[in-house]
C-alpha positions in Angstrom: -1.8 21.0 -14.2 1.2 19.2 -13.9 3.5 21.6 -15.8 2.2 24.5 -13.4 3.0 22.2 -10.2 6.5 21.1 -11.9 7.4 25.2 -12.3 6.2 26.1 -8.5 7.7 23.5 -7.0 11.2 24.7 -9.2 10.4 28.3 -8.2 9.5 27.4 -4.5 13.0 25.4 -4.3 15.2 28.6 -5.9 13.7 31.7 -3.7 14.0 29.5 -0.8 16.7 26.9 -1.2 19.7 28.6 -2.6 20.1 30.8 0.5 19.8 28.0 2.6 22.8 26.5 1.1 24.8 29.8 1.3 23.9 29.8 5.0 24.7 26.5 5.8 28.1 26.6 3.7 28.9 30.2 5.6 28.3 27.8 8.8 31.0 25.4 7.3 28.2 22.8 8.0 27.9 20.9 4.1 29.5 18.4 2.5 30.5 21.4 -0.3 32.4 23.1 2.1 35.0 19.9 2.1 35.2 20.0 -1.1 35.9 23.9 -1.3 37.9 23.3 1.4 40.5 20.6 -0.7 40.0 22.4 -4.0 41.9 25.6 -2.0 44.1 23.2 -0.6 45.5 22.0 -3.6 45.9 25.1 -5.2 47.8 26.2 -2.2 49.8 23.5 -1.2 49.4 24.0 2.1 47.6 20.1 3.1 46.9 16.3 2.4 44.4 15.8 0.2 43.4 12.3 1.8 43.7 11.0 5.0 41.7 11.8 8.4 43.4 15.2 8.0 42.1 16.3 4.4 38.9 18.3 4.4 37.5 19.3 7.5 38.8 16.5 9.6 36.9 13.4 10.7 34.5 13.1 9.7 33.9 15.3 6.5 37.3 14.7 5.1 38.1 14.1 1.3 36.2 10.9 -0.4 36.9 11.0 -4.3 39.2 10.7 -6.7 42.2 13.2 -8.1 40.0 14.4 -11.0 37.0 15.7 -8.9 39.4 18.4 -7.2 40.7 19.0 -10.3 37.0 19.6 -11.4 36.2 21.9 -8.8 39.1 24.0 -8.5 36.5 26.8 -11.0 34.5 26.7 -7.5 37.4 27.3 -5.4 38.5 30.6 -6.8 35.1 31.7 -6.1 34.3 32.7 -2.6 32.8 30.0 -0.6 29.1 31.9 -0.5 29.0 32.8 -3.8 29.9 28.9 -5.0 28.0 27.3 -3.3 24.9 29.8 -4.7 26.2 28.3 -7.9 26.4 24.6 -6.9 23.2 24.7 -5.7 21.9 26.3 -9.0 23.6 24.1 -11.2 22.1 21.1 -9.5 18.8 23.1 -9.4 18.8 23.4 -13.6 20.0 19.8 -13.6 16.8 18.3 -11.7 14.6 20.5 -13.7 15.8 18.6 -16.9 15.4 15.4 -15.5 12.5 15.5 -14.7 11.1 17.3 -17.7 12.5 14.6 -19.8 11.7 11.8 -17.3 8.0 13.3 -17.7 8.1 12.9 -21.5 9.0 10.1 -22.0 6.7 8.5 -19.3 4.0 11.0 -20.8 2.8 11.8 -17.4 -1.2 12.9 -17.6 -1.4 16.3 -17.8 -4.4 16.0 -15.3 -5.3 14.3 -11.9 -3.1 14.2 -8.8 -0.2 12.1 -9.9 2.6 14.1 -9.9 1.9 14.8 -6.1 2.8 11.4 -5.3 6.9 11.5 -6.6 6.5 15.4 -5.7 5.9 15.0 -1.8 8.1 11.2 -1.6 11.1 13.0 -2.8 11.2 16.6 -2.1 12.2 16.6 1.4 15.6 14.3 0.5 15.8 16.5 -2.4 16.0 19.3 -0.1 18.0 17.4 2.7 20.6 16.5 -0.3 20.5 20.4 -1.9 21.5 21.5 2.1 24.2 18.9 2.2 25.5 20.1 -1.0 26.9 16.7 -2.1 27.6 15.8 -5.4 25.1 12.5 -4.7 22.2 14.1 -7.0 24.3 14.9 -9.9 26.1 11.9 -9.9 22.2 10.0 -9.8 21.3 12.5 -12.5 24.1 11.3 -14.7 23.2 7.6 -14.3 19.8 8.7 -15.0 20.6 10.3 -18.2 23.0 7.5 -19.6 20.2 4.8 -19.3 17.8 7.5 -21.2 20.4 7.2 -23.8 21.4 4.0 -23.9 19.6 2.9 -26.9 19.3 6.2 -29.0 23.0 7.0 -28.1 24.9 4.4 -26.6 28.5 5.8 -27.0 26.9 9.4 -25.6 25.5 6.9 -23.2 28.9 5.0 -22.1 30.7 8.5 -21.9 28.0 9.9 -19.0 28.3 6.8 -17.4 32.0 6.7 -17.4 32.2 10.3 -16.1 29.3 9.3 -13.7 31.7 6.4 -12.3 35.0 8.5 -11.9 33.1 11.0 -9.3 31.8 8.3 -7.6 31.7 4.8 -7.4 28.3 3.2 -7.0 27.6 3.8 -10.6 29.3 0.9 -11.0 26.6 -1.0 -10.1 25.0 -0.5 -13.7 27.8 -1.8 -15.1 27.0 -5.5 -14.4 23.0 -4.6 -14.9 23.9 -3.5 -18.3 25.7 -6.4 -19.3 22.7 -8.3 -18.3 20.8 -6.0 -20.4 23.1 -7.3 -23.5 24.4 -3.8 -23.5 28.2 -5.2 -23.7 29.5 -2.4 -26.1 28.0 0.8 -23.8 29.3 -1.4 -20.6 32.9 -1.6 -21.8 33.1 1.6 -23.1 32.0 3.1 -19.8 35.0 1.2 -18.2 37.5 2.6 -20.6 35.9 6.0 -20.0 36.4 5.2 -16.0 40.2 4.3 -17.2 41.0 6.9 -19.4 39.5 9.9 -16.7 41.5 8.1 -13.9 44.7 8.1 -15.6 44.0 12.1 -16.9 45.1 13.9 -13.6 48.3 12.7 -14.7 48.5 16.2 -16.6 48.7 18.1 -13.5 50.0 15.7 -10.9 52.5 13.9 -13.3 52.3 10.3 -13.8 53.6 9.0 -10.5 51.8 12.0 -8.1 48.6 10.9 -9.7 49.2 7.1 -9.0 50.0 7.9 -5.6 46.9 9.7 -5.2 44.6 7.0 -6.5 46.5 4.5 -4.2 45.7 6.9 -1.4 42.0 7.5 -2.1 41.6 3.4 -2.8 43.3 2.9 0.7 41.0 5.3 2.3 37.8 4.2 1.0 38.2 0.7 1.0 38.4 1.7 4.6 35.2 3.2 5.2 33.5 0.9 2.3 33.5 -1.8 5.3 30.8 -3.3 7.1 32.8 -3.7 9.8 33.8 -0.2 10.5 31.5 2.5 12.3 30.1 5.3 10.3 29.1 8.7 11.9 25.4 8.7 10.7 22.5 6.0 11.1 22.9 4.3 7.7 20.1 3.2 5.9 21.3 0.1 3.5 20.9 -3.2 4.6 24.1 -3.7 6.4 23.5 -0.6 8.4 19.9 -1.9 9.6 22.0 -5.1 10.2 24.2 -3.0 12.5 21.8 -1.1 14.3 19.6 -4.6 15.3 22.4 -7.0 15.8 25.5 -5.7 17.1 26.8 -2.8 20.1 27.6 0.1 18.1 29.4 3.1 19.8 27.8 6.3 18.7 29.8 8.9 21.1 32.2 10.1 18.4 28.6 11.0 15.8 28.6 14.3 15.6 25.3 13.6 16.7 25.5 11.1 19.8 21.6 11.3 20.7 20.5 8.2 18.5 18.6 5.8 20.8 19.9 1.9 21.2 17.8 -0.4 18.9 20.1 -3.5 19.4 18.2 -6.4 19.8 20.3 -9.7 20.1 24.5 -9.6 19.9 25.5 -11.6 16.5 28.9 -12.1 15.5 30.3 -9.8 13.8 31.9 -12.9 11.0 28.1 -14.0 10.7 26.2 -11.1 10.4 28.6 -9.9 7.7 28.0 -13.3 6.1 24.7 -12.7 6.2 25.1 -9.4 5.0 26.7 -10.9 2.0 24.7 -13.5 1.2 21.6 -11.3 0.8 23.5 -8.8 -1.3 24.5 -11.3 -3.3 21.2 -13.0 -3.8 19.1 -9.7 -4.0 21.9 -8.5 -6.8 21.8 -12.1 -8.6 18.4 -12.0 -8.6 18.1 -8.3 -10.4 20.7 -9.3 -13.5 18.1 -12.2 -13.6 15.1 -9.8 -14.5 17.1 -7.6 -16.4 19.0 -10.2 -18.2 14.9 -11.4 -19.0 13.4 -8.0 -19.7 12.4 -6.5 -22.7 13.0 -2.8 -23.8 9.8 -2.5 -23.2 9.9 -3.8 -19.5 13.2 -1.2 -18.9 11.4 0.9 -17.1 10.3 -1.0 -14.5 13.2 -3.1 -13.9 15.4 0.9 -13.8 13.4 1.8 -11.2 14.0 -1.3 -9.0 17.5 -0.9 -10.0 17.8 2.8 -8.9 15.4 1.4 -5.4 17.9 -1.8 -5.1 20.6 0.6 -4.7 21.1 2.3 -1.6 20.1 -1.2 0.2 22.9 -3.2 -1.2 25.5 -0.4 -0.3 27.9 -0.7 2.8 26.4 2.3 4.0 23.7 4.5 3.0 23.2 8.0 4.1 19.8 9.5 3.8 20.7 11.6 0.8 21.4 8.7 -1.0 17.4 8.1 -1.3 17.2 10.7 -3.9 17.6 8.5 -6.7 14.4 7.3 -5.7 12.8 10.3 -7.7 13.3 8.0 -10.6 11.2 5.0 -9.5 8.7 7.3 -7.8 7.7 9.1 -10.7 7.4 6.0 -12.6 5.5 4.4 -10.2 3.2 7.8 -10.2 2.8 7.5 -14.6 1.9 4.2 -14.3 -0.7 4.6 -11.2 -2.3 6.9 -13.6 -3.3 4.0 -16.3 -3.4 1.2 -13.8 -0.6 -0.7 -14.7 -0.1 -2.1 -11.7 -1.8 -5.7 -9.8 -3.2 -4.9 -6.2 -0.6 -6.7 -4.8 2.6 -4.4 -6.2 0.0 -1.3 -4.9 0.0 -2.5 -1.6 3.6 -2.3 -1.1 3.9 0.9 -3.3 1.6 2.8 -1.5 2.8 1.3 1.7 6.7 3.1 0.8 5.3 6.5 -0.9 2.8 6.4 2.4 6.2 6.3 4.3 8.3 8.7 2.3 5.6 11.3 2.5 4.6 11.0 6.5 8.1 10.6 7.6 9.0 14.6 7.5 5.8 15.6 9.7 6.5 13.1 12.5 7.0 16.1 15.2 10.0 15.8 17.8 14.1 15.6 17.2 13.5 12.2 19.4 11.0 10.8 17.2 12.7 11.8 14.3 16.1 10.2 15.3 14.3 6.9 16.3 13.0 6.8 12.8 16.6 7.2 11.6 18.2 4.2 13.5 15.2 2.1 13.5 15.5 2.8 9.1 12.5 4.1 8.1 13.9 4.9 5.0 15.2 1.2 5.0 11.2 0.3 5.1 10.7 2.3 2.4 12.8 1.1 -0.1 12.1 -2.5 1.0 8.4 -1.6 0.3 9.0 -0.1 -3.1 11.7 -3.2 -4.0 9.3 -5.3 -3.7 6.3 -3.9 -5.2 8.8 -2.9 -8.3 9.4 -6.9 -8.1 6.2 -8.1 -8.6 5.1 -5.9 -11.4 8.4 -6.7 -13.1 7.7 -10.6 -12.4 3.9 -9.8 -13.6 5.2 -8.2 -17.3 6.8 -11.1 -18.2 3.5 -12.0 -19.0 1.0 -9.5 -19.3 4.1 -6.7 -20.4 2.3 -3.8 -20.5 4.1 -1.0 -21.9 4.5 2.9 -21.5 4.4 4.8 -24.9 7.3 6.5 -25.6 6.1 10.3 -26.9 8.6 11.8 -29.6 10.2 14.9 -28.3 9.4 18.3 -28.5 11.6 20.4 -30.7 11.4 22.9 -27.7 12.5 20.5 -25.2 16.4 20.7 -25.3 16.8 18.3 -22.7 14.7 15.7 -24.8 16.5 16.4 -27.9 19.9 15.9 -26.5 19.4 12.8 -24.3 16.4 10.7 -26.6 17.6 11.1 -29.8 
């Protein structure tokens, strides 16, 4: 049963997705497009690479670092169409492994309804990310596939996280999490991966064109990494909820000005990014706690509230962001099945999938948009935070655990990433 929904769902996504994305990139309309756009540019010569003049202009212009044009110059010989057909493939394959190997080593029951519950949470931001054509899901599926590894193959493990970390920065936040895990060796050795792939462009660039860069890119990004600059979308962490409740924010320049006005009280701006702080801080504290108290075999529970801690504690969080929640949510799903969980962590669990799934048939671009600044997809993840919480807090003493099943010798995903 759940192998036939897995391989509609898959086929459902290819006949109807992939020419989505070559429509929407013919429109100029994705985030692929920008980096199309700056691949060409650098083999040409003819632009910046950062600045508010790279990419598209403000406000799609370039965000990474030298090596990720580097790595998609391939798609920039390609015509735009035809490579963003084979973005959205490659990202298409890469999702299908996930979660066949997530689903093995969970053992997801072959019967019942589960699957449905991580199936109809996250395909709509699945689909919103695919559209966007940002590099967000393959940079979550890397993440994903270093902590599958980290104990089998922790230098295989170190190496996807390093790589992971060079496209984009967030995967740092594992980095401390590990080394509360006592993973110290697979934690440095992803920094030295990070150091050794920043310092690589130096092949093409030369040494001092490739510093340059990076001190661009840092300059621009620790920029927008601000919580006290404006973004051009309602952001969905915690600091943008803060924004949208507590302070005036301008939203004529959003390419998309008709988000209504949620502001409740005026704060200033110092406090409210003290506050911001602080609860970053604690919530962040207070995860290397249960990680640095787990057991291997509490890891996948504490993961999940990892991968759900995630897009709240970031400056900003656009709704594509969310689909690392596939993780947790399919998780959550296996362990429904053998009724892991108390009634307390199912009330809140419920309560976010509940949200996840009704949130795409609330009718009306209005209704939708109100949903967006007021952060439903804030709710959510605060729901599934802190149901995640409890159970974790509840196996320290009951510590139930999820079987491991050994890998089929016909599943190359599970023989490359588990043993």
């Amino acid at each position: 049963m759940v192998e036939k929904v897995v391989r509609l769902f898959f086929f459902g996504l290819i006949v109807i997705a992939i020419p989505v994305v070559i429509y929407d990139a013919a429109r100029m309309w994705s985030d692929f497009v920008v980096y199309h756009h700056t691949a060409r540019t650098l083999l040409s010569g003819t632009g910046p690479l950062y600045g508010p003049e790279s990419g598209l202009g403000w406000p799609q212009y370039f965000r990474y670092p030298p090596l990720f044009i580097l790595l998609f110059v391939p798609f920039a010989l390609l015509p735009l169409p035809v490579a963003a057909g084979v973005w959205a493939a490659i990202k298409l394959v890469v999702l299908y492994l996930l979660v066949r190997t997530l689903k093995l080593r969970l053992r997801f029951p072959a019967t019942g309804y589960w699957f449905l519950i991580p199936l109809f949470a996250c395909a709509p931001l699945l689909i919103q990310e695919l559209r966007n054509g940002n590099v967000q899901f393959l940079v979550f599926a890397l993440v994903a596939f270093a902590l599958l590894s980290v104990e089998e193959k922790p230098w295989v493990a170190s190496a996807i996280l390093g790589f992971a970390v060079i496209l984009k920065v967030w995967p740092l936040f594992f980095v401390p999490y590990l080394l509360a895990r006592r993973q110290l060796r697979v934690a440095a050795a992803a920094l030295l991966v990070v150091a050794v792939l920043a310092i690589a462009p130096a092949l093409y660039f030369g040494w001092s064109g490739n510093i340059d860069l990076l001190r661009q890119w840092a300059v621009q990004e620790w920029g927008t990494g601000s919580l006290s600059n404006a973004v051009w979308y309602p952001s969905q962490s915690l600091g943008g909820v803060l924004q949208n409740y507590f302070s005036k924010t301008d939203r004529s320049r959003w390419p998309d000005p008709n988000y209504p006005d949620v502001q409740l009280l005026s704060v200033n701006p110092v406090a409210l990014r003290v506050l911001w702080i602080t609860i970053v801080g604690a919530s962040y504290l207070g995860l290397l706690w249960l990680a640095r108290n787990g057991s291997k075999t509490s890891s996948w529970m504490e993961h999940s509230l990892a991968f759900a801690m995630l897009p709240l504690l970031q400056p900003f969080a656009h709704r594509i962001v969310f689909v690392d929640l596939l993780w947790p949510m399919l998780v959550v799903a296996a362990m429904l099945s053998r009724n892991v969980f108390s009634n307390r962590s199912k009330f809140f669990l419920y309560g976010a999938a509940a949200i996840l799934v009704l949130e795409p048939f609330v009718p009306g671009g209005h209704a939708q948009r109100f949903l967006q600044i007021a952060g439903s997809d804030f709710l959510a993840a605060c729901l599934l935070v802190t149901g995640l919480t409890i159970a974790c807090l509840e196996t320290r003493t009951s510590n139930p655990r999820l079987e491991e099943p050994r890998p089929s010798m016909r599943d190359p995903a599970a023989l490359l990433f588990l043993h």
